[in-house]
Residue frames as a rotation matrix with the C-alpha (Angstrom) as fourth column:
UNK 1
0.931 -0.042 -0.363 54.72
0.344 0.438 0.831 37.70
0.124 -0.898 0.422 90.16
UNK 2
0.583 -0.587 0.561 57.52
-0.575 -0.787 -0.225 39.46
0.574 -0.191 -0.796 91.90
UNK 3
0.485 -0.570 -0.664 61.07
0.846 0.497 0.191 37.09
0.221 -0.654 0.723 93.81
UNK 4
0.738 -0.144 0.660 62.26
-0.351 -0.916 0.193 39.41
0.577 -0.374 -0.726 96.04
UNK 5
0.520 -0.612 -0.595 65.77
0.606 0.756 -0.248 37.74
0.602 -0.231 0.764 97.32
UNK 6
0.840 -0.468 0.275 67.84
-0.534 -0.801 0.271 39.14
0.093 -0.375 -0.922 100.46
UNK 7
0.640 -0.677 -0.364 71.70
0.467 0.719 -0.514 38.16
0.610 0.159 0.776 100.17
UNK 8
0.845 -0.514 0.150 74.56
-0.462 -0.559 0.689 38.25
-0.270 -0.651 -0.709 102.37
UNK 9
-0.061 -0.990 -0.128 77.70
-0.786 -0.031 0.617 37.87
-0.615 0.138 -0.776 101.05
UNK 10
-0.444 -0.147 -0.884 76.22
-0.863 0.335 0.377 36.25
0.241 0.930 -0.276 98.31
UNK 11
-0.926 0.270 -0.263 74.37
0.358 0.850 -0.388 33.81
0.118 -0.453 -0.884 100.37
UNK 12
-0.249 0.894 0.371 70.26
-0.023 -0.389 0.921 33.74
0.968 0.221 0.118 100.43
UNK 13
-1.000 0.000 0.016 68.93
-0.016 -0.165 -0.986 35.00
0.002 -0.986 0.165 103.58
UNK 14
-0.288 0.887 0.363 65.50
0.128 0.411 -0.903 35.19
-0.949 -0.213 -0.232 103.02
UNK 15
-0.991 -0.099 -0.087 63.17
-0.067 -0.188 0.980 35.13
-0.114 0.977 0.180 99.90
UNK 16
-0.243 0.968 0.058 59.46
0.280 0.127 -0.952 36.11
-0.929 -0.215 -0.302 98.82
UNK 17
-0.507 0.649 0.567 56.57
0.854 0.293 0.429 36.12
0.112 0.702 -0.703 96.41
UNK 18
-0.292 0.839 -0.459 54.42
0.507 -0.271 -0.818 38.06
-0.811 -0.471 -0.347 95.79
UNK 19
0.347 0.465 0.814 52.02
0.933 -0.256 -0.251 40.14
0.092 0.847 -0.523 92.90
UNK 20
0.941 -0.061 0.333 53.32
0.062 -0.936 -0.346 43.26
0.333 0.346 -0.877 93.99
UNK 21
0.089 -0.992 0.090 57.14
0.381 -0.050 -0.923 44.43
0.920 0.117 0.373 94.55
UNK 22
-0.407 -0.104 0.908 56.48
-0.624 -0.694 -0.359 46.22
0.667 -0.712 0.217 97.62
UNK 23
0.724 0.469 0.506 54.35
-0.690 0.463 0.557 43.31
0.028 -0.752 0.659 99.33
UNK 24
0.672 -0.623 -0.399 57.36
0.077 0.595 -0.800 40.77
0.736 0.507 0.448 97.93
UNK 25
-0.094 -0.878 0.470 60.03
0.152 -0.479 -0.865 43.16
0.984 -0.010 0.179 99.45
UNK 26
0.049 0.471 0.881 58.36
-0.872 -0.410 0.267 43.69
0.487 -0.781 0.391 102.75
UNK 27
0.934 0.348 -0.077 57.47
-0.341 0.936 0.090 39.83
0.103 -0.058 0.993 103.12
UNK 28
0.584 -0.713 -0.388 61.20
0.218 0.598 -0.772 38.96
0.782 0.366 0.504 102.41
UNK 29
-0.258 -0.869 0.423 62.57
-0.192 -0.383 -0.904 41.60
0.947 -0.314 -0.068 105.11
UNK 30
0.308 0.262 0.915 60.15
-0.950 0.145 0.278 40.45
-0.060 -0.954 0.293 108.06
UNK 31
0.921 0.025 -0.389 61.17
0.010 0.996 0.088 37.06
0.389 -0.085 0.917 107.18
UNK 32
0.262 -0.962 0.080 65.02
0.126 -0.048 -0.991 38.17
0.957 0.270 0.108 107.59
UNK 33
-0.373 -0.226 0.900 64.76
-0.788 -0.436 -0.435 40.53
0.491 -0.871 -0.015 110.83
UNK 34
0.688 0.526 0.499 63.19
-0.718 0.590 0.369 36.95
-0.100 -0.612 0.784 112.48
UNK 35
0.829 -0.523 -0.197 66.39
0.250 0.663 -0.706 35.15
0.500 0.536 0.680 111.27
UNK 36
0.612 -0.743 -0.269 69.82
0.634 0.259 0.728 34.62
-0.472 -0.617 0.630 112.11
UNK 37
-0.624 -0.453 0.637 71.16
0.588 -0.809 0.001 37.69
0.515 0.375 0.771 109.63
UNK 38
0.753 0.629 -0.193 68.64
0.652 -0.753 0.091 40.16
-0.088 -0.194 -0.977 111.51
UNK 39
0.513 -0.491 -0.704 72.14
0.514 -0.481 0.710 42.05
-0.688 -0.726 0.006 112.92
UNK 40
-0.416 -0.827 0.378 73.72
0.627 0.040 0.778 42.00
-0.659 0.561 0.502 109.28
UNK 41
0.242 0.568 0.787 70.73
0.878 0.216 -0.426 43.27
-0.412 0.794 -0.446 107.47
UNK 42
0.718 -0.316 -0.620 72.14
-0.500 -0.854 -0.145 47.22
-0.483 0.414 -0.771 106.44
UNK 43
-0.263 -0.925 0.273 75.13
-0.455 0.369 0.811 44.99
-0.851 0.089 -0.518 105.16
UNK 44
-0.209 -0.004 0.978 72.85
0.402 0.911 0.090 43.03
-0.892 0.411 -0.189 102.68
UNK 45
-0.844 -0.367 -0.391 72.06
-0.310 -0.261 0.914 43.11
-0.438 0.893 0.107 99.22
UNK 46
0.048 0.927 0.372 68.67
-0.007 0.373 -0.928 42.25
-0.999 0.042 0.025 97.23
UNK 47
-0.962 -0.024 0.273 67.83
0.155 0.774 0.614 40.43
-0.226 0.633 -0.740 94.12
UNK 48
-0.190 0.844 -0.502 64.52
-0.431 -0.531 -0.730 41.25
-0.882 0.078 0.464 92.13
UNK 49
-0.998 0.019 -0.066 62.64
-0.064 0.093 0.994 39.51
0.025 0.995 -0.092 89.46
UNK 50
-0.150 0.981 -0.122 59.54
-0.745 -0.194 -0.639 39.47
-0.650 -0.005 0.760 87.72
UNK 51
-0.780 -0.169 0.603 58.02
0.401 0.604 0.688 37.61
-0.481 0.778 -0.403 84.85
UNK 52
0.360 0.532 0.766 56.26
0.932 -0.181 -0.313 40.36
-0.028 0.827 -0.562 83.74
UNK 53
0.899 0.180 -0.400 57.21
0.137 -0.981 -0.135 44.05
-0.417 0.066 -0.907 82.53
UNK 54
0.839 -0.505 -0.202 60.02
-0.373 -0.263 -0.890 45.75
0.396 0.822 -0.409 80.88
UNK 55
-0.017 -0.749 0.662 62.64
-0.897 -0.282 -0.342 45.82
0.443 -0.600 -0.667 83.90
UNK 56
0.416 0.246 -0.876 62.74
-0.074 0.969 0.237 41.47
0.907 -0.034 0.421 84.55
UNK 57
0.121 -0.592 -0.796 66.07
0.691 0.626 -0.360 42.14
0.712 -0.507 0.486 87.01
UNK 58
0.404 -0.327 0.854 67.03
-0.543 -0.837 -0.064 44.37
0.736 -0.438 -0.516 89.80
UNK 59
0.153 -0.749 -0.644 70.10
0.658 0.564 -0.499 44.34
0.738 -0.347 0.579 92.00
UNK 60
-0.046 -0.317 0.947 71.42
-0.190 -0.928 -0.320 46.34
0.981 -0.195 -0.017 94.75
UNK 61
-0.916 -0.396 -0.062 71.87
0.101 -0.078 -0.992 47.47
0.388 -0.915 0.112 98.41
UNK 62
-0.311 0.787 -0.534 69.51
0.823 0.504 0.263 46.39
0.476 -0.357 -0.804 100.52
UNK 63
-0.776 -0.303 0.553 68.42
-0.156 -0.758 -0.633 49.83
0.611 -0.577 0.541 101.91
UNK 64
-0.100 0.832 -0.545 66.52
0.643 0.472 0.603 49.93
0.759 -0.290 -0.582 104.94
C-alpha cells in the first residue's frame, strides 16, 4: 500500500491510498486541485511511503 501526501509549507493538503504509486499520486492531486491550495499546487511538495519494497520513503517537489 502506497501514502501519497501533498504539503504546503509543511502543512497536509491532501493525502491518498492506494496499491499502486501512480493511482495513490493521482488520487491525492485530484483531491488537492478541488481544494483550497488548488492555486499553490507547483509550490508544493510530496511525501511517499510504502510498507512494502526497498525504497519505504520519498520526498520532493511536487512536479506537475
Amino acid at each position: 500500500m502506497f501514502t501519497f501526501t501533498i504539503l504546503y509549507q509543511d502543512a497536509e493538503v491532501a493525502c491518498a491510498e492506494a496499491e499502486r504509486f501512480e493511482d495513490a499520486r493521482e488520487q491525492a492531486i485530484e483531491e488537492a486541485r478541488d481544494g483550497f491550495y488548488a492555486s499553490v499546487l507547483r509550490d508544493c511538495q510530496f511525501s511517499s511511503t510504502s510498507d512494502r519494497g526497498v525504497i519505504r520513503k520519498v520526498t520532493g517537489p511536487l512536479f506537475i
